[in-house]
C-alpha positions in Angstrom: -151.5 106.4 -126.1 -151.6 105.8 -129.6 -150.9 101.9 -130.9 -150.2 101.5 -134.5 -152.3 98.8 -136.5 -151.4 95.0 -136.0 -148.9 96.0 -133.2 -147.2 93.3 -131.7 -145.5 94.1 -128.0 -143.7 90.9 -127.7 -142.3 90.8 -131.4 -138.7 90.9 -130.6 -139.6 87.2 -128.3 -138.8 84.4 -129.8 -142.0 81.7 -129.3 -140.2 78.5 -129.9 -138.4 79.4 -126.5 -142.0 78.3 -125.0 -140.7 74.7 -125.7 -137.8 75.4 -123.7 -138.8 73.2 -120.0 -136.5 75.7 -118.5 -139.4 78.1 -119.2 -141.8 78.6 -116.7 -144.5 80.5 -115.4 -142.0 83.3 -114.1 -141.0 83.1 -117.5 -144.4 83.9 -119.4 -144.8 86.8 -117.0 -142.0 88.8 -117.3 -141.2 88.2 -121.1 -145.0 87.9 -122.7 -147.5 89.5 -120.2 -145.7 92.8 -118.8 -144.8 93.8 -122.3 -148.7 93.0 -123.3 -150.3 94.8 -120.0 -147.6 97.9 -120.0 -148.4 98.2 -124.0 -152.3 98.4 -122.7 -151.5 101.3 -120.8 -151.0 100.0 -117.0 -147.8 100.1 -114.9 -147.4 100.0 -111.2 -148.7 103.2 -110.3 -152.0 105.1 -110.5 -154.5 105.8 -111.9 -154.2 102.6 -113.9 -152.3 100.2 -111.4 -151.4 96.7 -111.3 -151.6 95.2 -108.1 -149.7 92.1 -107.8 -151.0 88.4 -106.3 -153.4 90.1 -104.0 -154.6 88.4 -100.9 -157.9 87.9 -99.7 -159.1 88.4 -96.2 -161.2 85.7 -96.7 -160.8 83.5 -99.2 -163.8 81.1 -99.5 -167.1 81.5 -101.9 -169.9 79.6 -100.0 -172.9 78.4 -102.0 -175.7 76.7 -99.9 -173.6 74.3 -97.7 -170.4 73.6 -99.3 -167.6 76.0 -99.2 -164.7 76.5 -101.8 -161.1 77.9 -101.0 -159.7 80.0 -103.3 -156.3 78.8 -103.5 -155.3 80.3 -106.4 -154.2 84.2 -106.6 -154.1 85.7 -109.9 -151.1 87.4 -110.7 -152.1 90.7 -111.7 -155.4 92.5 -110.5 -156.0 95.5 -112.5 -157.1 99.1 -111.0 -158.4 102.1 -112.8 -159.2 105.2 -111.1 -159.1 103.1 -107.6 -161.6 100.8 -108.8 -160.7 97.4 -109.5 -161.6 96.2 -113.8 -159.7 92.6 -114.2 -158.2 90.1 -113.3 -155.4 87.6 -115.0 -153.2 84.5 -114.2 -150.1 83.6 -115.9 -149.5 79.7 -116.0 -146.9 78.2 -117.4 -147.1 76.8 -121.4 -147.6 73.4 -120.5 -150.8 74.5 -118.5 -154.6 74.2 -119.7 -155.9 77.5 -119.7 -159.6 77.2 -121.3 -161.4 75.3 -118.7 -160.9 73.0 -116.0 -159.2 74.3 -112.0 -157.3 76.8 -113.6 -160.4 78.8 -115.3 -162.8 78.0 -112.1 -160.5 79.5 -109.2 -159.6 82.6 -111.6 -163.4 83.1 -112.0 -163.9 82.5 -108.0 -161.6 85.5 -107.8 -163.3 87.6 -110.0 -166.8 87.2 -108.5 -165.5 87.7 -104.6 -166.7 89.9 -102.8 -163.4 92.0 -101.7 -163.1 92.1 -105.5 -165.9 91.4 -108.0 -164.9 92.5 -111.4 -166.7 91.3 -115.0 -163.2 90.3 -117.0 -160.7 87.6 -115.7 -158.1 86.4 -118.4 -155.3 83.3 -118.5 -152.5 83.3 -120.4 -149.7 80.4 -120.7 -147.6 82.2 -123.8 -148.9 79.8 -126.1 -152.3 81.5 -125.8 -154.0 84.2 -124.4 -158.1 84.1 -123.1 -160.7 86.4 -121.9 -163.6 85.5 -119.9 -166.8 87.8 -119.0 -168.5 86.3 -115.5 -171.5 85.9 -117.1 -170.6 84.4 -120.1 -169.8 80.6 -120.8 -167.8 81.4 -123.9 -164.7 83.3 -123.9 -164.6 86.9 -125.1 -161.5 86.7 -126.7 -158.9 83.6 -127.3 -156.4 83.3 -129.5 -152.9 81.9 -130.1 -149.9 84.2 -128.9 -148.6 84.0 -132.8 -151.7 85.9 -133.6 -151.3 88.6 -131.1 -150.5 91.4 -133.7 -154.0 90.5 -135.4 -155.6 90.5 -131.9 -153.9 93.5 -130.1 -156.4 95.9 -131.2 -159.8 94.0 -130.0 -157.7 93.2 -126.8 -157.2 97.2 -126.2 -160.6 97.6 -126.9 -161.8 95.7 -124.2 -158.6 95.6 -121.6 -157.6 99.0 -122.5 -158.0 101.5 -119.0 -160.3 104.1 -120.7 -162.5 101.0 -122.3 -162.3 98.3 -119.7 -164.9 100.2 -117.0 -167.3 99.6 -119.8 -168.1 96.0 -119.0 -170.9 95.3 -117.0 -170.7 93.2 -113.7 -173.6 91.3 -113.7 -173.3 87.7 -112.7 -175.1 84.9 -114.6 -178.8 84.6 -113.7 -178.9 80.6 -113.6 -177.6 79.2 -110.3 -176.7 75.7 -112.2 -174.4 77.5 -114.6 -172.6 80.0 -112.3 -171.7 76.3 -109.8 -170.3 74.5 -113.0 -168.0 77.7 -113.4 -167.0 77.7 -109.8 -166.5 73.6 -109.9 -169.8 73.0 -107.2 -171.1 70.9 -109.8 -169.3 68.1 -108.9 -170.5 68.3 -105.3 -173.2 65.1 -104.5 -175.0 67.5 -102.3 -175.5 71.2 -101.7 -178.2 71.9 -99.3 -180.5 74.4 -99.7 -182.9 75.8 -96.9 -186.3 77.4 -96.7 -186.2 77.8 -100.8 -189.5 79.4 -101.8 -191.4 77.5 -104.1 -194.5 78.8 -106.4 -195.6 76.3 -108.8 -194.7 72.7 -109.8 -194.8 71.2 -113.0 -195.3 67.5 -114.2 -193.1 67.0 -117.2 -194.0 63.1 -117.4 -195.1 60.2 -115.2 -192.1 60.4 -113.2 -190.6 63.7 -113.2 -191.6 67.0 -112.2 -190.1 70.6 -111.7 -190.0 74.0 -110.4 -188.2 77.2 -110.7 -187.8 79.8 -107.6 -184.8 82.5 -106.6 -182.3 82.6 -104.1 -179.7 84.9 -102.9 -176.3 84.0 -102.2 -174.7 85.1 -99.4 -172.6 87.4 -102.0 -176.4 89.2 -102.4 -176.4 88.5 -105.9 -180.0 86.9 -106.7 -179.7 83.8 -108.7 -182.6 81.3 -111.1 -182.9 78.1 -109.3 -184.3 75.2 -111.4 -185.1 71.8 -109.5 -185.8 68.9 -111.6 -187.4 66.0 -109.5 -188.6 62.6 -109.6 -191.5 60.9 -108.2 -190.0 59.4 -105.0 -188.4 63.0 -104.2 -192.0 64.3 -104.9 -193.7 62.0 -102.3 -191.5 63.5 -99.6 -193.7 67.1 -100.3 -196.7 65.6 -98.9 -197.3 67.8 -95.6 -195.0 70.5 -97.4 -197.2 71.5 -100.3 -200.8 72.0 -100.4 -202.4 67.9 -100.2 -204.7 69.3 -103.2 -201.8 70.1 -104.9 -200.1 66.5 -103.9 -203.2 64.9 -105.1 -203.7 66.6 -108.6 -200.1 65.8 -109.0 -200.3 62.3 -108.4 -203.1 62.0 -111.3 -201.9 60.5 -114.3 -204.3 61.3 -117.4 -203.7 61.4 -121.3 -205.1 65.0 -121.0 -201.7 66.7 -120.5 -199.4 67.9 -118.0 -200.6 68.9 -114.9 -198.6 72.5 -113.8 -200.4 73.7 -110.0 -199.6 77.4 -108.6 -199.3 78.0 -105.2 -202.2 80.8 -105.1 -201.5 81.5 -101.4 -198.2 82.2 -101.6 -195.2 80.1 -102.1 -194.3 76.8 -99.7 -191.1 77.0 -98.3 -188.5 73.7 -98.6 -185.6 72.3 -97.8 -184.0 70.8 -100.9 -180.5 68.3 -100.9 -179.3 68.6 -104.2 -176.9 68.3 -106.9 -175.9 70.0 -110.3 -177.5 68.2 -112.9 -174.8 67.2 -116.4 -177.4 68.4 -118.9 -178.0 72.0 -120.2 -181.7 72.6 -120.9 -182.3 75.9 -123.3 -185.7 77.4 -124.4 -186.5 80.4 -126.4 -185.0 82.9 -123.3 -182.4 81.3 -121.9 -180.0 78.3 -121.2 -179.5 76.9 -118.1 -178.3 73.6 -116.1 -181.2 72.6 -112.8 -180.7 70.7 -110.5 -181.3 67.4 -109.5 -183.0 67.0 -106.0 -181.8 64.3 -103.9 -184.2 64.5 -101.3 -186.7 67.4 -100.0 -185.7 67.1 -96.3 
């Protein structure tokens, strides 16, 4: 399907009728998105299908101990060639679209496992955003009065002959992909038998270490843990007492950082998402605090 240069599917709608209250999320589906997804080259049958508020069988994401519901169906789940490519949710204009519940239960749908596609999107007629999973930045976002200048990129990544392109690969730091799913505001997430390698002293009073773990999804995730000393103590008869006693040394000499040569200890670790993102020349990502080694 050809589309001609700055072509605009909803141009005959008039926008100020956003600022109607009578205009609702019904409203911003029929009259902006089904003109915007049929214009990309889906309809309701196959091979490029859209499949309509979709249920799931099970309808939870578990990470560690807590559990989250996914209460929220997108409207429109996207198939090409029997594979599923994206996901998006209308919401009505009045509705905050670039974070917040809204963005974290669309991105829970995405990652399922009855689902997982790379590409989820929100739209609330006043704008229109793209998320990839493993991004924290949105692909694309821009205001619906700009959708002539935007129609183009939007095909080149929603598009069905463009859209299998995007990898699904889900962010490698654990931290990061909670705060997308909301977890981060849990108090504690318990983690068990977590193996650790190495720890490192980063002052007097606060230490870390770095490990993987696997979520019950079977995606393999970076786990940071950022400790303090009274946390540390409780590793005494979990750890190496070497290793507890180098640790405990305080000299102007440096930091002290001790490997595990014999393989890594395994902990139990109550935790929570820390607020601060940490970044080094590789990567950035968000540890977590432990609560208590238990």
């Amino acid at each position: 399907m050809k589309i001609l240069k700055n072509f605009n599917p909803i141009k005959d709608f008039n926008l100020e009728e956003l600022n109607n209250p009578d205009f609702k999320e019904d409203s911003v589906r029929e009259e902006i998105i089904l003109p915007i997804i049929k214009s990309l080259g889906y309809s309701s049958s196959r091979p490029n299908k859209i499949l309509r508020s979709k249920a799931l069988a099970h309808p939870f994401v578990s990470v560690g101990s807590a559990r989250k519901k996914i209460t929220c169906i997108p409207d429109y789940l996207f198939e090409v060639n029997e594979k599923y490519s994206w996901v998006l949710e209308a919401k009505a204009p009045g509705e905050n679209i670039v974070s917040g519940a809204h963005v974290e239960q669309a991105y829970s749908y995405a990652i399922h496992s009855e689902i997982r596609v790379p590409l989820f999107a929100l739209c609330n007629g006043h704008e229109f955003i793209l998320f990839h999973i493993s991004r924290e930045e949105p692909l694309l976002h821009f205001p619906m009065q700009q959708l002539s200048q935007y129609f183009e990129s939007l095909k080149t990544k929603l598009a069905p002959e463009n859209v299998l392109t995007a990898e699904f690969k889900l962010a490698k730091d654990l931290g990061l992909h909670l705060k997308r799913l909301g977890f981060h505001k849990a108090e504690r997430l318990i983690f068990q038998n977590i193996p650790i390698s190495f720890i490192a002293q980063l002052d007097n009073d606060l230490f870390t270490t770095g490990t993987s773990t696997q979520l019950a999804s079977g995606d393999n995730y970076i786990l940071t843990l950022d400790f303090d000393l009274r946390a540390f103590e409780q590793l005494n008869g979990k750890i190496p007492e070497e290793s507890m006693q180098i640790l405990r040394q305080r000299t102007a000499a440096g930091r002290a950082i001790i490997n595990f040569i014999n393989g890594s200890c395994l902990v139990d670790v109550d935790c929570r998402v820390g607020e601060d993102l940490q970044e080094n020349k590789d990567e950035i990502f968000l540890p977590f605090i432990v609560n208590n080694f238990i």
